[in-house]
LUMZALUM-716808 format. One record per residue (C-alpha): x, y, z; residue number from 0; residue in three letters. Coordinates in nm, 4 decimals, decimal comma, padded with zeros to 6 digits. Layout:
N
c1->X	c2->Y	c3->Z	resi->NUM	resn->ALA $
...
END
This chain:
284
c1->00,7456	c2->-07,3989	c3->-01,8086	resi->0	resn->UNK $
c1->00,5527	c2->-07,6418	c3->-01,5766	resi->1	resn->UNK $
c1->00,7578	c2->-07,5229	c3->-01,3161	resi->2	resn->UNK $
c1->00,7144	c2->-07,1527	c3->-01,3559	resi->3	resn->UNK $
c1->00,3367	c2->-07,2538	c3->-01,3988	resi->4	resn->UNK $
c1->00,3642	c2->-07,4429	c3->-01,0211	resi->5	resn->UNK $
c1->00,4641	c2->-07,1360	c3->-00,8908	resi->6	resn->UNK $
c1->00,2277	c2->-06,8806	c3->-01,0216	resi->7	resn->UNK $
c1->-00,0553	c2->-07,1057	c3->-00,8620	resi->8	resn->UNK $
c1->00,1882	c2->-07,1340	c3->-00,5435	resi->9	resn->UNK $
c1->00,1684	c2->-06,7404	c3->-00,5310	resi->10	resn->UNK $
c1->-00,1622	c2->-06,6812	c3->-00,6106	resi->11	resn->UNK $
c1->-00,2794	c2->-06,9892	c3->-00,3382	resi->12	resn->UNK $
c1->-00,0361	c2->-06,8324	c3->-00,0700	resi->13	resn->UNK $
c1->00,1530	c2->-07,1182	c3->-00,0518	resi->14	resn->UNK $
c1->00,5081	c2->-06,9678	c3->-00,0949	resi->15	resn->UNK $
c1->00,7212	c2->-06,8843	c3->00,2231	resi->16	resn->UNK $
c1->00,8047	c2->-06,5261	c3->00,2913	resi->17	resn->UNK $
c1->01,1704	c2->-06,5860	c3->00,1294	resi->18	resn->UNK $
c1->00,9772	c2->-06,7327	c3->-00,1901	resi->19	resn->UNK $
c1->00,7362	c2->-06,4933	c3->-00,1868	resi->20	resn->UNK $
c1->00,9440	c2->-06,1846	c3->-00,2257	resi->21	resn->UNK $
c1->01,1939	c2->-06,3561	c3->-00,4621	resi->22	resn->UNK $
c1->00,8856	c2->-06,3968	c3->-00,7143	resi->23	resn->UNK $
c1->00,7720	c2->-06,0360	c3->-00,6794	resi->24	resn->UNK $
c1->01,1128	c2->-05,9328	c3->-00,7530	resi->25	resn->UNK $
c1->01,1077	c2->-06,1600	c3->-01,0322	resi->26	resn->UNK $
c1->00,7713	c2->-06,0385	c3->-01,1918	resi->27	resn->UNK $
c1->00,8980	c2->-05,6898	c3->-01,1290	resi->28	resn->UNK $
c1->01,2255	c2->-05,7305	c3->-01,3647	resi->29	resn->UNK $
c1->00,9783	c2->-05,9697	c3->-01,6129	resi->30	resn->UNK $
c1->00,7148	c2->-05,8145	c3->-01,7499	resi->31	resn->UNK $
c1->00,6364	c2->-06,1511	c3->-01,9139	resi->32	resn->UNK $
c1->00,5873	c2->-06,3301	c3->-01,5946	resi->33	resn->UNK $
c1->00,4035	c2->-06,0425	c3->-01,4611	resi->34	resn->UNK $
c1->00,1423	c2->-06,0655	c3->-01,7448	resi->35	resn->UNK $
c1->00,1362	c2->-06,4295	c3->-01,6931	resi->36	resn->UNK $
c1->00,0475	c2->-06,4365	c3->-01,3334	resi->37	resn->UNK $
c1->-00,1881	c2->-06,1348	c3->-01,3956	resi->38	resn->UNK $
c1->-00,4030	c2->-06,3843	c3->-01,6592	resi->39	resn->UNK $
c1->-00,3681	c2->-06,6642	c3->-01,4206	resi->40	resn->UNK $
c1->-00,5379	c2->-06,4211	c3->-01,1487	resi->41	resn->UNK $
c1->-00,8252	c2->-06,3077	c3->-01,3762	resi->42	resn->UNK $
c1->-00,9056	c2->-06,6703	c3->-01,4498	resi->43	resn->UNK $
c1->-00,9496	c2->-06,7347	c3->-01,1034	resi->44	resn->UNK $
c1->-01,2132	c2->-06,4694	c3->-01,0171	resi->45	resn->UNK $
c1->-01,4099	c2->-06,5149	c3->-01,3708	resi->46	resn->UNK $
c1->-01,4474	c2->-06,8820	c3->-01,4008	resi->47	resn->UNK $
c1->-01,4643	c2->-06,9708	c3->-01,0610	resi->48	resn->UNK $
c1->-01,3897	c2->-07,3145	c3->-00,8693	resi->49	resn->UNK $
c1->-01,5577	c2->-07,5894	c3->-01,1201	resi->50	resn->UNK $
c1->-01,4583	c2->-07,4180	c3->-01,4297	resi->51	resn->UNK $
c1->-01,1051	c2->-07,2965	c3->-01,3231	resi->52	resn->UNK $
c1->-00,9956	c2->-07,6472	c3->-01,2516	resi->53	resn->UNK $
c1->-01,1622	c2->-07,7532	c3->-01,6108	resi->54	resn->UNK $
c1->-00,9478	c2->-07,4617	c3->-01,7776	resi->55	resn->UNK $
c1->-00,6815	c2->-07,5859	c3->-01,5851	resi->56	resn->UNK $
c1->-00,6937	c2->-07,9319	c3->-01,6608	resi->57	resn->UNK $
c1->-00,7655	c2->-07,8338	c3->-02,0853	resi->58	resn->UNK $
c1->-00,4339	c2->-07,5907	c3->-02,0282	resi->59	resn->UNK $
c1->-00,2345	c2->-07,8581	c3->-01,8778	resi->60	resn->UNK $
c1->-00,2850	c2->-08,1072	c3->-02,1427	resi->61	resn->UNK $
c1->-00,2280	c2->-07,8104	c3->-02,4039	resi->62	resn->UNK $
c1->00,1416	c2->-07,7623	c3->-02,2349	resi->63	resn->UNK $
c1->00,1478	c2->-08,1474	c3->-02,2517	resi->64	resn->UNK $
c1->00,1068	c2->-08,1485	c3->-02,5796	resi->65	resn->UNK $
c1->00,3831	c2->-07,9297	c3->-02,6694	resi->66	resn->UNK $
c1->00,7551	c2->-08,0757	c3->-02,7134	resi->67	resn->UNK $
c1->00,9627	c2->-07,9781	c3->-02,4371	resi->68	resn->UNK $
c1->01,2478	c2->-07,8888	c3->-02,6813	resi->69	resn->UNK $
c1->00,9886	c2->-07,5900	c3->-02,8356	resi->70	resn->UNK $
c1->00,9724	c2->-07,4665	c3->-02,4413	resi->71	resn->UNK $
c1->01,3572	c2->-07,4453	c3->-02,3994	resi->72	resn->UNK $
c1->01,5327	c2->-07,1312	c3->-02,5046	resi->73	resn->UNK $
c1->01,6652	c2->-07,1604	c3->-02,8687	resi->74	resn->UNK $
c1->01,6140	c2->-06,9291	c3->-03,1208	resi->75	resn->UNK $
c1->01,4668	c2->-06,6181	c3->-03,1117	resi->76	resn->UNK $
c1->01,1991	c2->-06,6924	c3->-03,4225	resi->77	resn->UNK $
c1->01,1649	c2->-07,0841	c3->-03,2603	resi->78	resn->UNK $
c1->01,0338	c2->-06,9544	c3->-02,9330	resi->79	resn->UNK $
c1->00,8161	c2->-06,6583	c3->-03,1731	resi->80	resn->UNK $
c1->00,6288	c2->-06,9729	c3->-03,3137	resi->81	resn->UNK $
c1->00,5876	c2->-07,1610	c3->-03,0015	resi->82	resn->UNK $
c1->00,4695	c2->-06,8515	c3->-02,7822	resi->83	resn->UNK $
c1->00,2252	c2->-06,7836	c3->-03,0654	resi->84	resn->UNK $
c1->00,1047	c2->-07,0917	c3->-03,1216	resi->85	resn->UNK $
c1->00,0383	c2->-07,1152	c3->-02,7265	resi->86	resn->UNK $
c1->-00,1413	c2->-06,7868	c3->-02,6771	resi->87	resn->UNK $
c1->-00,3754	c2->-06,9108	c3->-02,9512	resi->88	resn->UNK $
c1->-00,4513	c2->-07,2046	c3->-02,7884	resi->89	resn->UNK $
c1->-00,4848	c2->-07,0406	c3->-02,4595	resi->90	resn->UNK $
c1->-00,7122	c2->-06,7647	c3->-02,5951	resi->91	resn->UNK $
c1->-00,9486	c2->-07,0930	c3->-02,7680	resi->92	resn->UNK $
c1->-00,9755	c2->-07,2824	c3->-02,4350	resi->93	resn->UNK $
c1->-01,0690	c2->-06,9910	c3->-02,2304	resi->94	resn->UNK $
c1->-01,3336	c2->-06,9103	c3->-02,5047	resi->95	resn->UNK $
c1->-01,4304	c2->-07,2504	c3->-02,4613	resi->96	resn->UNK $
c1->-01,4161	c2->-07,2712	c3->-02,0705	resi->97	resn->UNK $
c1->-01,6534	c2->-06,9443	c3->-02,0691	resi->98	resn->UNK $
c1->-01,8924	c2->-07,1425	c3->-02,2664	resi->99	resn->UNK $
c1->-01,9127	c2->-07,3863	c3->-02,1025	resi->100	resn->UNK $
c1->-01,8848	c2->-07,2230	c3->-01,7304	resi->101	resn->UNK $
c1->-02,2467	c2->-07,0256	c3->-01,8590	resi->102	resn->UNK $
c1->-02,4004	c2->-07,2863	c3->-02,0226	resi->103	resn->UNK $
c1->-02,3647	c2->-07,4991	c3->-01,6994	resi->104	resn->UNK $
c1->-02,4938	c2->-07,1982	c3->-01,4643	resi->105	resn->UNK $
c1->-02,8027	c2->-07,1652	c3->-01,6836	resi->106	resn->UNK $
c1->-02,8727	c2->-07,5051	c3->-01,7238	resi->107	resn->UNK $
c1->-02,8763	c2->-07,5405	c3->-01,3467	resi->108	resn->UNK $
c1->-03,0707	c2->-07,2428	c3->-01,2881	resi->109	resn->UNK $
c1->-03,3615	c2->-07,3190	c3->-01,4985	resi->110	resn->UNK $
c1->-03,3769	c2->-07,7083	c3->-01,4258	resi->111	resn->UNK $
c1->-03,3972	c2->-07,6861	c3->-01,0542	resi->112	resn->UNK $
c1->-03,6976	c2->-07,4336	c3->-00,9750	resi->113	resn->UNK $
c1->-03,7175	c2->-07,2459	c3->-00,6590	resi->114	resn->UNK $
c1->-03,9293	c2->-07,3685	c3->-00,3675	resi->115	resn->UNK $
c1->-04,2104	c2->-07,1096	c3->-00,3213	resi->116	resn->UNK $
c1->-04,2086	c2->-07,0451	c3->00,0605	resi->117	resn->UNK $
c1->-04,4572	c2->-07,1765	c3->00,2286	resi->118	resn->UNK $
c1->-04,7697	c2->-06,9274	c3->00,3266	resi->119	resn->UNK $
c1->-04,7505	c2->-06,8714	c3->00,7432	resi->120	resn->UNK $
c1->-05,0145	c2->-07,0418	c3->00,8793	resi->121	resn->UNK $
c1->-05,3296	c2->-06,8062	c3->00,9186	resi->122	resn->UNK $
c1->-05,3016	c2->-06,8226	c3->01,3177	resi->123	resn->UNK $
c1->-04,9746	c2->-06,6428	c3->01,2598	resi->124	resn->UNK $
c1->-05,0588	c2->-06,4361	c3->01,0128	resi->125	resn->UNK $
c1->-05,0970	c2->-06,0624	c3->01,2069	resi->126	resn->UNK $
c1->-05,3620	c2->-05,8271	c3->01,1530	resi->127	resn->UNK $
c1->-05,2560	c2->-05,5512	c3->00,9745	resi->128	resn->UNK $
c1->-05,4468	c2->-05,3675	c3->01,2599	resi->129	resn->UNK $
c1->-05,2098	c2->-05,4995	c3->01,5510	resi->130	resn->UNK $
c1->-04,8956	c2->-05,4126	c3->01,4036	resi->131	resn->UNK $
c1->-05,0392	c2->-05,0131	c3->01,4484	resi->132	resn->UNK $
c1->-05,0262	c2->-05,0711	c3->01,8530	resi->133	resn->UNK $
c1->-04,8100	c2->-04,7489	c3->01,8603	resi->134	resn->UNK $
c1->-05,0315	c2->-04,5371	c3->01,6685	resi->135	resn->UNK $
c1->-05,2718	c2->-04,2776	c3->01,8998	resi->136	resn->UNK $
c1->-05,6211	c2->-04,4422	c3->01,9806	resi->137	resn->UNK $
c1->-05,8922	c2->-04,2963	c3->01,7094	resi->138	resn->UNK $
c1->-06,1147	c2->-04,1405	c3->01,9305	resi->139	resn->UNK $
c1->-06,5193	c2->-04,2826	c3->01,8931	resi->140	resn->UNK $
c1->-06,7408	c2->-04,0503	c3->01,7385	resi->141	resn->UNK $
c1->-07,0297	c2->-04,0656	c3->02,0017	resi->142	resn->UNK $
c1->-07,3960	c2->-03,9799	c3->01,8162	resi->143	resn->UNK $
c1->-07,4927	c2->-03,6146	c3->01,8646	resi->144	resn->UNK $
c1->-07,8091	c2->-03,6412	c3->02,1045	resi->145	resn->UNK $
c1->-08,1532	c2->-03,5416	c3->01,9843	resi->146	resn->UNK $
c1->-08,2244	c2->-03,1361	c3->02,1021	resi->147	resn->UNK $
c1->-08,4031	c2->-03,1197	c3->02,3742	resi->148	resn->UNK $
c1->-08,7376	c2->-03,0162	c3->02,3644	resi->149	resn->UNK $
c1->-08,8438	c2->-02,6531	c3->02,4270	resi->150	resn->UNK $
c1->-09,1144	c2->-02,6263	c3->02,7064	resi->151	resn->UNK $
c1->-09,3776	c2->-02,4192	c3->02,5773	resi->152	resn->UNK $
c1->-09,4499	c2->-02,0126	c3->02,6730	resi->153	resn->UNK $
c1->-09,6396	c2->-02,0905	c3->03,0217	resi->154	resn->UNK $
c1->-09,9653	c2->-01,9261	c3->02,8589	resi->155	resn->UNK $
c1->-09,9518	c2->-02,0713	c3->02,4849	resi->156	resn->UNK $
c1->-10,2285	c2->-02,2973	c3->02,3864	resi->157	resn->UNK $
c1->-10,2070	c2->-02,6406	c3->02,2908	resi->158	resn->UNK $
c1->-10,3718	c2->-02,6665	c3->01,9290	resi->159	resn->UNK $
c1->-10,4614	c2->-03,0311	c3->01,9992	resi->160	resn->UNK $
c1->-10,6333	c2->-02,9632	c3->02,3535	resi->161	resn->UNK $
c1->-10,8037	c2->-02,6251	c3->02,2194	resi->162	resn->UNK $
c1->-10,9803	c2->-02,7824	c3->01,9431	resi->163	resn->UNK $
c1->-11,0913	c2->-03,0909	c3->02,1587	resi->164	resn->UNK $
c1->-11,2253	c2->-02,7736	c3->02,4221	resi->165	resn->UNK $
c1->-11,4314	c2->-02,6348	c3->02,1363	resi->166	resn->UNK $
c1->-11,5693	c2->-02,9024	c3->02,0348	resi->167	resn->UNK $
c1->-11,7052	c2->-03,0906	c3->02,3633	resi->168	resn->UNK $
c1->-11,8816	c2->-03,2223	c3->02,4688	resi->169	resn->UNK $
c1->-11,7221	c2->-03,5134	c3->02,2894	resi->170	resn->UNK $
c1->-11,9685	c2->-03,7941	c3->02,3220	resi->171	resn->UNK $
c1->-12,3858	c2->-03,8532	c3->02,2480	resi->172	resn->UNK $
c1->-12,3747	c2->-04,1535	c3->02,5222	resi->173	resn->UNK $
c1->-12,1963	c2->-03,9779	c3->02,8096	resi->174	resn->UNK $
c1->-12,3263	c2->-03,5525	c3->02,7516	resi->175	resn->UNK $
c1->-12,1238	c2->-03,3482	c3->02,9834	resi->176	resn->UNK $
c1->-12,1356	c2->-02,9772	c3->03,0585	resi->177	resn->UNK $
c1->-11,9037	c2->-02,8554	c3->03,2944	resi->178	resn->UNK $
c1->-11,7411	c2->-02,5321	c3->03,4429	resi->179	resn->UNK $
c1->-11,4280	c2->-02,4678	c3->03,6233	resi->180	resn->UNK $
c1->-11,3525	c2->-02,2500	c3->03,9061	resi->181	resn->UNK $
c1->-11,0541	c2->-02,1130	c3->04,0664	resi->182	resn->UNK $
c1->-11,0744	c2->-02,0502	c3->04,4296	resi->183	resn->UNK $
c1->-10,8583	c2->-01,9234	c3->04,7266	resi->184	resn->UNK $
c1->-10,5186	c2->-01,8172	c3->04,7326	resi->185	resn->UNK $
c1->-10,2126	c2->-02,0646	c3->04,9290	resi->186	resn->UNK $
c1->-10,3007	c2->-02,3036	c3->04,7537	resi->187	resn->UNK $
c1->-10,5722	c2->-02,2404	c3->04,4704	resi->188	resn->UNK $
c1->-10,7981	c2->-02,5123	c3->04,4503	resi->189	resn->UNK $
c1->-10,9799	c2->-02,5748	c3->04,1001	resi->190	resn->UNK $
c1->-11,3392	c2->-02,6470	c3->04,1124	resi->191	resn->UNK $
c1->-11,5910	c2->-02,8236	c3->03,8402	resi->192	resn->UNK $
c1->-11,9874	c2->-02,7892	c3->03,8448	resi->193	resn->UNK $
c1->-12,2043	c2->-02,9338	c3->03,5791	resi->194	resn->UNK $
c1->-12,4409	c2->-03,1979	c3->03,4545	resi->195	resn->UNK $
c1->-12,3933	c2->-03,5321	c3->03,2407	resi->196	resn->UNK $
c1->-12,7054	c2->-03,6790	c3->03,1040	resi->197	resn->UNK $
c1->-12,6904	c2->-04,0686	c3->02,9790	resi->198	resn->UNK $
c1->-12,8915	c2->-04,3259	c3->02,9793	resi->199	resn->UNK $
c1->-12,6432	c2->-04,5958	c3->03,0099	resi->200	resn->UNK $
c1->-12,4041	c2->-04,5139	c3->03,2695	resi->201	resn->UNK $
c1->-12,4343	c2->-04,8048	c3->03,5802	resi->202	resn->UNK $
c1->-12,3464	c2->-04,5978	c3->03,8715	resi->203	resn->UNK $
c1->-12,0432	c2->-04,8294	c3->03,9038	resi->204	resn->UNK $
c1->-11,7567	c2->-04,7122	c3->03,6885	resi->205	resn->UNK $
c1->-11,6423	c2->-04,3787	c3->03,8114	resi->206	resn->UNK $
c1->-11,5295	c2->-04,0869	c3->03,5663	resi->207	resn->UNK $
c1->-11,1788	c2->-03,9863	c3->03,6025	resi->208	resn->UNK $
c1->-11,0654	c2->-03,6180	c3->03,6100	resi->209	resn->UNK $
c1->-10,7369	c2->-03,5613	c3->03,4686	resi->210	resn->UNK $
c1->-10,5144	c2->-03,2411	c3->03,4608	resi->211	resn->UNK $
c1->-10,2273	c2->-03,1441	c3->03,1959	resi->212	resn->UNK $
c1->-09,9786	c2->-02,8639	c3->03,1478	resi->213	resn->UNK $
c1->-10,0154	c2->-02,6781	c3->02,7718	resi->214	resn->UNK $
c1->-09,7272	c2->-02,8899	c3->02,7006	resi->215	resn->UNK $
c1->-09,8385	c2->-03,1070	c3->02,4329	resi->216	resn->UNK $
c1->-09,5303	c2->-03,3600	c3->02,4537	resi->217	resn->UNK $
c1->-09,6920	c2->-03,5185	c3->02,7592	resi->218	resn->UNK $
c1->-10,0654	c2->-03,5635	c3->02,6510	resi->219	resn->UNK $
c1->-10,2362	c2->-03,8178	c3->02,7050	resi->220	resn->UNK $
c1->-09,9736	c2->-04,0129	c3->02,8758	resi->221	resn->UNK $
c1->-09,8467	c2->-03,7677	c3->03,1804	resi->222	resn->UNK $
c1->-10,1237	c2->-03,5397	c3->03,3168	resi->223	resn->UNK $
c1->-09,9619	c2->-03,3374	c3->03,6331	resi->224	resn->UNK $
c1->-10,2632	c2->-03,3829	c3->03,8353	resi->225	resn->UNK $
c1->-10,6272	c2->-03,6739	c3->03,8686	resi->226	resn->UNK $
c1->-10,8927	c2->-03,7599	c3->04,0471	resi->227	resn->UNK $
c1->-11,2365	c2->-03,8768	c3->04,0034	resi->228	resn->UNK $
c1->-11,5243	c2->-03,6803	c3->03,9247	resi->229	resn->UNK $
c1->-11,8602	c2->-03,7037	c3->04,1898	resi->230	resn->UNK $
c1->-12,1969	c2->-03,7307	c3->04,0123	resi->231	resn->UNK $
c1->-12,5343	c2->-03,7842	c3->04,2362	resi->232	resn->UNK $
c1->-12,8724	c2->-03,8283	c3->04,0026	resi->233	resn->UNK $
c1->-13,1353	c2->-03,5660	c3->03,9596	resi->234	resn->UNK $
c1->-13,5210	c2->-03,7474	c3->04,0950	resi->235	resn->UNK $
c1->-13,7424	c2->-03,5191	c3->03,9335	resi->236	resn->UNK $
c1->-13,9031	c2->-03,6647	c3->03,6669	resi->237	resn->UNK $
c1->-13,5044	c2->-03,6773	c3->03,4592	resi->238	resn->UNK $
c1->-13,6209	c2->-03,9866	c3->03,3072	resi->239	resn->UNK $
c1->-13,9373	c2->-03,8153	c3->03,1056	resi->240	resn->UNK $
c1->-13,8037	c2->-03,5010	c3->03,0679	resi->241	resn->UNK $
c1->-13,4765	c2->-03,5982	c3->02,9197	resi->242	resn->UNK $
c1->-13,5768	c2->-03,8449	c3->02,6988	resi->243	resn->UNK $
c1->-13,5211	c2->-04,1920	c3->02,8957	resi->244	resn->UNK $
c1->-13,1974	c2->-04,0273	c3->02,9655	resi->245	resn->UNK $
c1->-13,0757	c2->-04,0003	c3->03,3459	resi->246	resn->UNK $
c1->-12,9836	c2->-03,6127	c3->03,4676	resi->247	resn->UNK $
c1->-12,6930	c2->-03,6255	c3->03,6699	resi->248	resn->UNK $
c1->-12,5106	c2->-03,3546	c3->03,8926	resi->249	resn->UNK $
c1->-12,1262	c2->-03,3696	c3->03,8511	resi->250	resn->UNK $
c1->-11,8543	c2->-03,1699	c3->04,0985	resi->251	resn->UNK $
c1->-11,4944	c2->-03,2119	c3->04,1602	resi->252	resn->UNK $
c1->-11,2724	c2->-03,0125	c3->04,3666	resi->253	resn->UNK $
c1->-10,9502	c2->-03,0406	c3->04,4482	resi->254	resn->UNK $
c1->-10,6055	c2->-02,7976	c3->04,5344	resi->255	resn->UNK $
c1->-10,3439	c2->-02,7181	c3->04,2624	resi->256	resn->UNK $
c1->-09,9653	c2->-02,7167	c3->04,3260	resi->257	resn->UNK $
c1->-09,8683	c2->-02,6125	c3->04,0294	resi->258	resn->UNK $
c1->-09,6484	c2->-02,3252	c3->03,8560	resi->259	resn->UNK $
c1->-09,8755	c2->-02,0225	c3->03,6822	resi->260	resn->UNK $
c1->-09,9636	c2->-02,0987	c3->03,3341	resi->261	resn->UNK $
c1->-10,2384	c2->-02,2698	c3->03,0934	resi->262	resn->UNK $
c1->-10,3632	c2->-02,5675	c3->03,1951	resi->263	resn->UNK $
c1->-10,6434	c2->-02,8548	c3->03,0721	resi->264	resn->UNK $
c1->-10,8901	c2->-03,0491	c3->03,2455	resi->265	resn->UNK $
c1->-11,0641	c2->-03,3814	c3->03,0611	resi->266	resn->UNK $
c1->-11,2877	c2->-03,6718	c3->03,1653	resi->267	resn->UNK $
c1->-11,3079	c2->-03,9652	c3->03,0607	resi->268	resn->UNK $
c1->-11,4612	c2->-04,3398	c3->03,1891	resi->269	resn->UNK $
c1->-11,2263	c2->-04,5502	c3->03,4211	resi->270	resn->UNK $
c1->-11,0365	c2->-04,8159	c3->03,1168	resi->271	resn->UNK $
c1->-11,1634	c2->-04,6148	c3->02,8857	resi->272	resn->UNK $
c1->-10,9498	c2->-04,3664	c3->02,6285	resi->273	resn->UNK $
c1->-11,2498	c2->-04,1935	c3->02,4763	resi->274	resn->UNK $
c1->-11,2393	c2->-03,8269	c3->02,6041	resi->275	resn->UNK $
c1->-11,6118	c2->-03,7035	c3->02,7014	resi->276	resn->UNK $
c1->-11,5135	c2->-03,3685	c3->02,8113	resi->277	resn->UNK $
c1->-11,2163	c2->-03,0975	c3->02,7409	resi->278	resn->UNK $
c1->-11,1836	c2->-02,7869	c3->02,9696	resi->279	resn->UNK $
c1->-10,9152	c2->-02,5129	c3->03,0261	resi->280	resn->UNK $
c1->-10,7996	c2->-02,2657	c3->03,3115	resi->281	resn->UNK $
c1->-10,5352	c2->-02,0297	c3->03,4005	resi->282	resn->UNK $
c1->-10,3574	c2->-01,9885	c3->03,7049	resi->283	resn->UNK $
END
């Protein structure tokens, strides 16, 4: 017996020669015994692996150790009965046993020694979930939609703004304009002003300014088209007394026009100063 169990291991190790190897096979293929036996042996193997193969192997040894040698030998039919059932009992108990114990250990090691959590990569490392999209299409940048531009004006509408400040002027008790505008010759037109301003506390020093704008009312006041100062020369007869201590003044201004056909506006005001004295209008 602890021969035929050498040679089962032999076979299943690869460990016979060619000539051994064959006579075997022919020998499990006339036993069906053996055939079973090295079948079981084979099983064994692949369940209970390296550790608890050799334990099963060592607890089935000492079984077949225990066992006379005169039971193994061939005697009587109902002797060898008894023996071979006695044996497959004890076989089926150990590998029972050797199962047991082959999961037990596997657990045991599996819950006692945790699992190292990998360490996080370091956050240099770590990508940006942007970068790893290099092969996707650029997303094009929305660019803000630019303000409309403003619509210039019909070249003959009136300003609201500049129409009510030319109804209501003169614009100022200190500094009383009145003035008219002209428009003379043809290549270019030239527009001319005539009037009066009566004050009492303009110095003679700080001129009036004359400034020209478009009906466009975007520009005002920042942006007139066209300036220049306005000429004044005192009245001597008697202004003083006859306008009330106020001082009678003759104002003029002329100057040419290169401008485009439309409404325009005319105002005057002191040099630094933003107070408007005087609103006009004319057409071209």
């Amino acid at each position: 017996m602890q021969e035929q169990y050498e040679k089962i291991e032999a076979y299943l190790n690869d460990e016979l020669s060619a000539a051994e190897r064959k006579a075997f096979e022919a020998d499990m293929a006339s036993d069906p015994a053996l055939a079973r036996e090295v079948d079981l042996h084979r099983r064994l193997t692949t369940v209970l692996g390296d550790e608890a193969e050799w334990q099963f192997r060592q607890n089935l040894q000492a079984l077949r150790d225990s066992v006379p040698d005169d039971q193994l030998k061939e005697g009587k039919p109902g002797n060898n009965r008894r023996a071979g059932g006695l044996l497959l009992g004890l076989l089926g108990l150990i590998v029972i046993a050797s199962l047991l114990y082959w999961y037990a250990t596997s657990d045991a090691t599996t819950t006692s020694e945790p699992v190292p959590e990998a360490p996080a990569p370091p956050a240099e490392t770590q990508q940006n979930p942007l970068e790893e999209a290099d092969d996707l299409p650029p997303v094009a940048e929305e660019k803000p939609t630019p303000p409309p531009e403003p619509v210039a004006p019909e070249p003959y509408a009136a300003s609201p703004q500049l129409e009510e400040l030319a109804k209501a002027s003169p614009l100022s008790n200190i500094y009383e304009f009145e003035l008219r505008s002209a428009i003379q010759g043809d290549n270019p037109k030239q527009l001319r002003l005539d009037g009066e301003l009566l004050s009492a506390q303009w110095e003679g020093q700080t001129p009036f300014v004359v400034e020209i704008f478009s009906n466009d009312p975007a520009p005002y006041p920042d942006r007139p088209v066209q300036e220049g100062e306005l000429l004044l020369q005192p009245i001597e007869e008697d202004g003083t007394i006859a306008y009330a201590a106020k001082q009678a003044y003759t104002a003029s201004y002329e100057a040419p026009l290169d401008l485009q056909p439309g409404l325009y506006y005319y105002q005057v005001r002191l040099q630094g100063l933003d107070e408007v004295l005087w609103v006009g209008r004319f057409k071209l």
